[in-house]
C-alpha positions as CSV (number, residue, x, y, z in Angstrom):
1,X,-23.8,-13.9,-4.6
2,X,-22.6,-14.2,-0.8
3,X,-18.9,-13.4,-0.9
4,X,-16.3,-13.2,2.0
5,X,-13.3,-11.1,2.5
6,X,-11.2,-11.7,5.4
7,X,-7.6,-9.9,5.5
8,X,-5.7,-10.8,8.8
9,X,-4.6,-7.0,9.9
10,X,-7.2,-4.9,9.1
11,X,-6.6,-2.8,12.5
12,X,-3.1,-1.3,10.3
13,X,-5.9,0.0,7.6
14,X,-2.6,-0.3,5.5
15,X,-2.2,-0.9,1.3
16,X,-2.9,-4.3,1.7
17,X,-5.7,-3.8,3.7
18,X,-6.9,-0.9,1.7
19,X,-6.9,-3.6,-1.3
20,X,-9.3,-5.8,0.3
21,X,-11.7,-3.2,1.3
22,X,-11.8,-1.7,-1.9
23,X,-12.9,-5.0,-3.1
24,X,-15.4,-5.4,-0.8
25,X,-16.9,-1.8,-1.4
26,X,-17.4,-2.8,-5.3
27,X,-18.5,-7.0,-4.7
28,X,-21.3,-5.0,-1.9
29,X,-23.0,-2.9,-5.1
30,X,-24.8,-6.2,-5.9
31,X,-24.0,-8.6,-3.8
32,X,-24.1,-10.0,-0.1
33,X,-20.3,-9.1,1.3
34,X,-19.0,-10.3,4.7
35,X,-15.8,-8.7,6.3
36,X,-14.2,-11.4,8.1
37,X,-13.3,-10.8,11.8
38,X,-11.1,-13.4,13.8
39,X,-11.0,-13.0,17.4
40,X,-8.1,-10.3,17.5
41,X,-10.6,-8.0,15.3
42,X,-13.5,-8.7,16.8
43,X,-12.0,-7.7,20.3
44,X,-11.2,-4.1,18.7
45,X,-14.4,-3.4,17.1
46,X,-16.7,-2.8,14.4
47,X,-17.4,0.9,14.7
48,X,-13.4,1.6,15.8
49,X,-12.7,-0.4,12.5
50,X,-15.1,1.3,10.0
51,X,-13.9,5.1,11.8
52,X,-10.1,3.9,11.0
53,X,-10.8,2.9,7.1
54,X,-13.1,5.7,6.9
55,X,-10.8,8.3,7.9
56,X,-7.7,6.7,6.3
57,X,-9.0,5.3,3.0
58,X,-13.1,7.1,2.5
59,X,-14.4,4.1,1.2
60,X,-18.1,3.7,1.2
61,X,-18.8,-0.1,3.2
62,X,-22.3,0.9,4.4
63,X,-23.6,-2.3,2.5
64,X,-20.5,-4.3,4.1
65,X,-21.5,-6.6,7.4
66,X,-18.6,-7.0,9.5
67,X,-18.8,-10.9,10.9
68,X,-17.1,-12.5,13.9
69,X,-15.8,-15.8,12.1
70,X,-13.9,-19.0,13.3
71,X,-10.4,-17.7,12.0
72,X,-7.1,-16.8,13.8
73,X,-5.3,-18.6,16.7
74,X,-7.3,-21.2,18.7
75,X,-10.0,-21.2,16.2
76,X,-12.3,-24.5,15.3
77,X,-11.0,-26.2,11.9
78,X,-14.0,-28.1,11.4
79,X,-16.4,-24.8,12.7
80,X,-14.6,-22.7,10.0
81,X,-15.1,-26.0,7.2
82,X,-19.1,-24.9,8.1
83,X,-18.9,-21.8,8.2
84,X,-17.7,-21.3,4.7
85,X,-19.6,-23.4,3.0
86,X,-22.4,-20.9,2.7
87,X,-19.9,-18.3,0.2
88,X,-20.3,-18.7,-3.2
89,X,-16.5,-16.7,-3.2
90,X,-13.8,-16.0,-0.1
91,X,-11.0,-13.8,-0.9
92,X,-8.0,-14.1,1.6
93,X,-5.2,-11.6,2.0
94,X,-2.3,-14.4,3.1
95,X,0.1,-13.4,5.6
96,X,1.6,-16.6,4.8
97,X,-0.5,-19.2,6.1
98,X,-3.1,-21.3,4.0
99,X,-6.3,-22.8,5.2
100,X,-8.4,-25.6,3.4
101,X,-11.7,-23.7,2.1
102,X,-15.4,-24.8,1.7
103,X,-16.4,-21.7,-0.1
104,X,-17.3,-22.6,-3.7
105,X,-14.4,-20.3,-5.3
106,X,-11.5,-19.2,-3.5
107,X,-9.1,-16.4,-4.2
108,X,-6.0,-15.8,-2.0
109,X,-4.0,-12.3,-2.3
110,X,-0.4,-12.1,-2.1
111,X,1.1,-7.9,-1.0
112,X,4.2,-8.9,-0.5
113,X,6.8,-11.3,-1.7
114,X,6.5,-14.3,1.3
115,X,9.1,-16.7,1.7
116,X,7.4,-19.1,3.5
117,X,3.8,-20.4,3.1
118,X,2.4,-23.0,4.9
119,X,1.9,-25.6,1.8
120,X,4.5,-28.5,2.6
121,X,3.5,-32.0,2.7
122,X,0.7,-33.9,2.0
123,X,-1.4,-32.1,4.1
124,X,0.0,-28.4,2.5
125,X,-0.6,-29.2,-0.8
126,X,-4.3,-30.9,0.3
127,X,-5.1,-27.1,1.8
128,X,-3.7,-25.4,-1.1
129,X,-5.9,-27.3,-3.4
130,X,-9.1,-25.6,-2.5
131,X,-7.2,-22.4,-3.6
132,X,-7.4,-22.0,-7.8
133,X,-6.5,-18.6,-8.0
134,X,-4.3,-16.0,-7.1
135,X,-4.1,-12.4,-7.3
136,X,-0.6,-10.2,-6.9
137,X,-0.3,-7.0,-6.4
138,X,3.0,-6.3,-8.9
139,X,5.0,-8.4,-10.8
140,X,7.6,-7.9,-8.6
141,X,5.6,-10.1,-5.8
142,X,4.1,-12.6,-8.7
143,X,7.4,-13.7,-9.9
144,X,9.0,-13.5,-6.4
145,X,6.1,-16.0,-5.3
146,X,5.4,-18.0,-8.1
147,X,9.1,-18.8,-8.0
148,X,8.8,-20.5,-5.0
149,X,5.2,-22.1,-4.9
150,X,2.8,-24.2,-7.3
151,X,0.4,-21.1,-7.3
152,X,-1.3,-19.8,-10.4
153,X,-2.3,-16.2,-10.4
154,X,-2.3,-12.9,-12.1
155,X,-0.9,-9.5,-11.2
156,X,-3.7,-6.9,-10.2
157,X,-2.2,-3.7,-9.6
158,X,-3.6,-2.1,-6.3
159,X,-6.7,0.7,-7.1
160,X,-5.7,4.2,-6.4
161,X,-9.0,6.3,-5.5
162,X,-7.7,9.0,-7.8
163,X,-11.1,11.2,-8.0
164,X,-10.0,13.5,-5.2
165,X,-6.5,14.0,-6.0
166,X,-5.5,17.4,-8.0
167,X,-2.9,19.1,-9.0
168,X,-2.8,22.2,-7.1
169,X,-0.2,25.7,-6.7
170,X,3.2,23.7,-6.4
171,X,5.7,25.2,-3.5
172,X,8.9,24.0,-2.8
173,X,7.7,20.9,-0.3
174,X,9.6,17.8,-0.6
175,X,6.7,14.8,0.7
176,X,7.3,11.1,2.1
177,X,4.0,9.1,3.3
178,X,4.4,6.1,5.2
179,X,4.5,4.6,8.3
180,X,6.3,5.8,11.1
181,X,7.6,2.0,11.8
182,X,10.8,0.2,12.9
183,X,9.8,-3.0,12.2
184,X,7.9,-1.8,8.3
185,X,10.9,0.4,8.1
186,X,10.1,3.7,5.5
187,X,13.8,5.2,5.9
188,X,12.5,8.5,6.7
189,X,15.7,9.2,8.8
190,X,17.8,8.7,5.5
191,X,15.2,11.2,4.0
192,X,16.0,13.6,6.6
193,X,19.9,13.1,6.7
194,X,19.5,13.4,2.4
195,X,17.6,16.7,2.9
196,X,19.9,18.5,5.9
197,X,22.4,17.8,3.3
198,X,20.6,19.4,0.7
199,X,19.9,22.5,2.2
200,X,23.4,22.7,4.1
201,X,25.3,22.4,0.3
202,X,23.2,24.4,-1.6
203,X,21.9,27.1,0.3
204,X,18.1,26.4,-0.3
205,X,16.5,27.9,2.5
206,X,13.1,28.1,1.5
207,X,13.1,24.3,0.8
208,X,11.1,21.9,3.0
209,X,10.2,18.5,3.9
210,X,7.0,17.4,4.7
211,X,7.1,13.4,6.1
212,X,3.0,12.0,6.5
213,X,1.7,8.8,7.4
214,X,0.1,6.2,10.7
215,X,1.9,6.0,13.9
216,X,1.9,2.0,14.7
217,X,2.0,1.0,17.7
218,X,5.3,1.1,19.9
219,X,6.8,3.4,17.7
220,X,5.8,6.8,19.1
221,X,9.8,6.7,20.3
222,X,11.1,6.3,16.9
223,X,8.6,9.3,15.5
224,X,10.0,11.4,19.0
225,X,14.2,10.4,17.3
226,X,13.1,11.5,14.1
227,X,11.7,15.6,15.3
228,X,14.8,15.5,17.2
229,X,17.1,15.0,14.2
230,X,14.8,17.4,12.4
231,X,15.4,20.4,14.8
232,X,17.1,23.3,13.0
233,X,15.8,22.5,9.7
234,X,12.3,22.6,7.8
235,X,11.3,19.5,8.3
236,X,7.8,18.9,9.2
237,X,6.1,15.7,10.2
238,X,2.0,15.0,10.2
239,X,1.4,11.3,12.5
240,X,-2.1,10.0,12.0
241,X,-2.9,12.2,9.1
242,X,-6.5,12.4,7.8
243,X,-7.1,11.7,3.6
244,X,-8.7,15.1,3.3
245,X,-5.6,16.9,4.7
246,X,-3.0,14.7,2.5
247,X,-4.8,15.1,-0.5
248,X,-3.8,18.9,0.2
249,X,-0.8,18.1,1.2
250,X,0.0,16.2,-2.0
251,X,-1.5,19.0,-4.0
252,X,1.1,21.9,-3.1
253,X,4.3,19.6,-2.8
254,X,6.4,19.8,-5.9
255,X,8.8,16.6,-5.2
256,X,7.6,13.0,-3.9
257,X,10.0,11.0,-2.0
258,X,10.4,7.6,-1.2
259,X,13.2,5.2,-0.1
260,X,12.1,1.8,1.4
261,X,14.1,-0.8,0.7
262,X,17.5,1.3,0.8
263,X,20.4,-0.8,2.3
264,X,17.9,-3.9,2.3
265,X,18.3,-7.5,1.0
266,X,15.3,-9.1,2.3
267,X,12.3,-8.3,-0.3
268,X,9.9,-7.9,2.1
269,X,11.6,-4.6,3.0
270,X,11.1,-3.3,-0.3
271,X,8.1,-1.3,-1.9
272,X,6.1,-4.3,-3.3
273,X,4.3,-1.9,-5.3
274,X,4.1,2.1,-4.4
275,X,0.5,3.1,-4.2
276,X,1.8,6.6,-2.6
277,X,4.1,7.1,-5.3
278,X,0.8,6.6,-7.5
279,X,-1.4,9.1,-5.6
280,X,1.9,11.7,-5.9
281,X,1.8,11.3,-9.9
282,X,-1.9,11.6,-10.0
283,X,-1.1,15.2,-7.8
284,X,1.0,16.4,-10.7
285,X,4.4,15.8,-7.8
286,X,7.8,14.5,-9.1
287,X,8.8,11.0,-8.0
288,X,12.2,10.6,-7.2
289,X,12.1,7.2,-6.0
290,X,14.3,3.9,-4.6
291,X,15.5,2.0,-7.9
292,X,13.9,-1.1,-6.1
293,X,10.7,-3.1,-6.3
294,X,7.3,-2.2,-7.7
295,X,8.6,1.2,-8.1
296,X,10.1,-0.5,-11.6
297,X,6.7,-1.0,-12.6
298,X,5.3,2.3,-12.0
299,X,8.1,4.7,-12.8
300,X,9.6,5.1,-16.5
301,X,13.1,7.0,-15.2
302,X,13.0,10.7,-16.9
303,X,9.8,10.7,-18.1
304,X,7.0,10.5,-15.1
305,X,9.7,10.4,-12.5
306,X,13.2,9.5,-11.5
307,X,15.4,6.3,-9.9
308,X,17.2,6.3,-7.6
309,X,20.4,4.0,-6.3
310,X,22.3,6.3,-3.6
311,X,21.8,8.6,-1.6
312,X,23.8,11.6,-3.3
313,X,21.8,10.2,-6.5
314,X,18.8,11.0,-4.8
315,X,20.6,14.8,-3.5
316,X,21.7,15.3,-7.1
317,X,18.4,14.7,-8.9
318,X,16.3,16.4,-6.2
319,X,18.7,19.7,-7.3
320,X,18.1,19.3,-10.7
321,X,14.5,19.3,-10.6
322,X,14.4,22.6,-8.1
323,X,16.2,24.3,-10.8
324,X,14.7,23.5,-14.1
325,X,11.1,24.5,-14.2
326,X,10.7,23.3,-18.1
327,X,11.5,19.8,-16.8
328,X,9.0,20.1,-13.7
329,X,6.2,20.6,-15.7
330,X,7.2,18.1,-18.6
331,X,7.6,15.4,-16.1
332,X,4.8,16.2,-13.5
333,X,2.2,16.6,-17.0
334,X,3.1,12.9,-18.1
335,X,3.0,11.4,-14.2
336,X,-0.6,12.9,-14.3
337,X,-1.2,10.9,-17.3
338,X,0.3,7.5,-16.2
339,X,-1.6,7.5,-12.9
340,X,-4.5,6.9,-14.7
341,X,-3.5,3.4,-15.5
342,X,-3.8,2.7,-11.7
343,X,-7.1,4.2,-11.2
344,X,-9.5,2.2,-8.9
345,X,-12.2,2.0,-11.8
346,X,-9.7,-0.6,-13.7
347,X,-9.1,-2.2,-10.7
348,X,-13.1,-2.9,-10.0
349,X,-13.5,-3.6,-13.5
350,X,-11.1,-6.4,-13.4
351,X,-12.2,-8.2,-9.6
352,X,-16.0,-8.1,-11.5
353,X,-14.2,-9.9,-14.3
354,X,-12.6,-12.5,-11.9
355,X,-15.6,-13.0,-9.7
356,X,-18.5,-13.6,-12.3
357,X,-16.3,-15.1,-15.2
């Protein structure tokens, strides 16, 4: 089969991004795959591109072609009508818009819980037609969508590459990943207000905090604010961190942390699902996460992990953990366990299953 993938922000080698790849590293085993570039992606490069995904995510796309296509702002509608026509399968991570497709099956992919798609009026509902399936990455985004718009789907949780994760010598590291972002907000200055307080209260000197994760772009100010608040204290940050170094990381922290979506209305600022939180579990960490979004779906509270609401529930709970080592290992042993329902061999099992059923 020839089959296209195109996903609209690939540069930000994010989750959502990391979901389409992965999809297009298992469709490549035995079949013709295309990695979509608009003009935007195009300009930055293939080999830029594959280094970035490489180093972030260590997926194999050696049998992956990376295409300049007709998509993006200013393209040709009726030179991107030809230029599908030739896929036996397109898969589409929407950032809220919808084109009419010539490919002969079309899947879009929602990551996050959209408000607005472009499927109003006659001409809407024409585009969305050539769309008959959709795949979600948690329930939390299916039901948030599907409340809003005539689109049938299923939820696919997002594969977790959990081969090189282990569970290593635990110290007493607290971890966040994510973004350093202001505009995908992670909270990591509530993480480091939470953890000043912790330490200051109780005494717990040889306690740290470890925050990980991408710089974006124009936000190299916000990461310079949050060392500055971090001065005094163990608090340690790694911007732009390589997979090989996490996975360590990971392996010798005894708590995971995670708080987007704290003090947020709008969905979209909350964990859609929590692949982090996942590759923590499968490290043998403790989860003490937001009581918000896809989190709900991962985390069974006080038995692979713990929920969250406030910030002095998040203080308390941390404290409890650091000084009960019978419940560290009970709850880190079962995390383990339910990580393996996210591994990325059920998730390829299941896009073969879509794409040749």
């Amino acid at each position: 089969m020839k089959i296209a993938i195109y996903s609209p922000y690939l540069d930000t080698a994010g989750g959502g991004e990391k979901y389409m790849l992965t999809i297009a590293e298992c469709l490549s085993n035995k079949n013709e795959v295309d990695l979509l570039l608009d003009d935007h992606l195009d300009l930055i490069g293939e080999n830029t591109l594959r280094k970035k995904i490489l180093d972030l995510h260590n997926l194999d796309l050696a049998k992956v072609k990376f295409i300049k296509a007709p998509f993006g702002k200013n393209s040709s509608f009726f030179s991107r009508l030809f230029f599908l026509k030739k896929y036996d399968c397109l898969f589409y991570n929407s950032d809220g818009s919808i084109f009419l497709s010539t490919a002969k099956k079309n899947i879009l992919h929602f990551q996050l819980p959209l408000e607005h798609l472009n499927v109003n009026g006659i001409w809407g509902r024409f585009k969305l037609s050539s769309w008959k399936q959709a795949i979600f990455n948690s329930d939390f985004t299916r039901e948030y969508i599907q409340k809003k718009f005539p689109i049938k789907g299923f939820t696919l949780y997002p594969p977790v590459s959990l081969n090189g994760f282990r569970v290593g010598k635990k110290k007493r590291k607290i971890l966040s990943v994510g973004f350093f972002s202001t505009s995908k907000p992670k909270k990591q200055e509530l993480l480091i207000k939470v953890f000043k307080s912790l330490v200051n209260r109780n005494k717990i000197n040889e306690l740290s905090l470890h925050l990980a994760g991408g710089v974006m772009d124009g936000n190299e100010d916000f990461l310079s604010q949050l060392r500055k608040e971090a001065i005094g204290y163990k608090i340690f940050f790694y911007p732009n961190i390589k997979l090989k170094e996490l996975i360590d990381l990971y392996a010798e922290s005894l708590i995971y942390w995670h708080a987007t979506g704290y003090d947020e209305s709008d969905p979209k600022k909350f964990e859609h699902f929590g692949i982090t939180t996942v590759e923590s579990m499968a490290s043998g960490c403790i989860p003490i996460v937001i009581n918000k979004g896809g989190h709900l779906e991962i985390i069974k509270d006080k038995v692979n992990g713990f929920l969250w609401d406030t910030p002095k529930q998040l203080e308390e709970l941390t404290l409890k953990v650091i000084e009960d080592e019978s419940l560290q290992k009970k709850i880190s042993k079962q995390a383990v366990i339910d990580s393996k329902k996210f591994s990325k061999e059920e998730f390829n099992k299941k896009i073969l299953q879509l794409v040749y059923d």
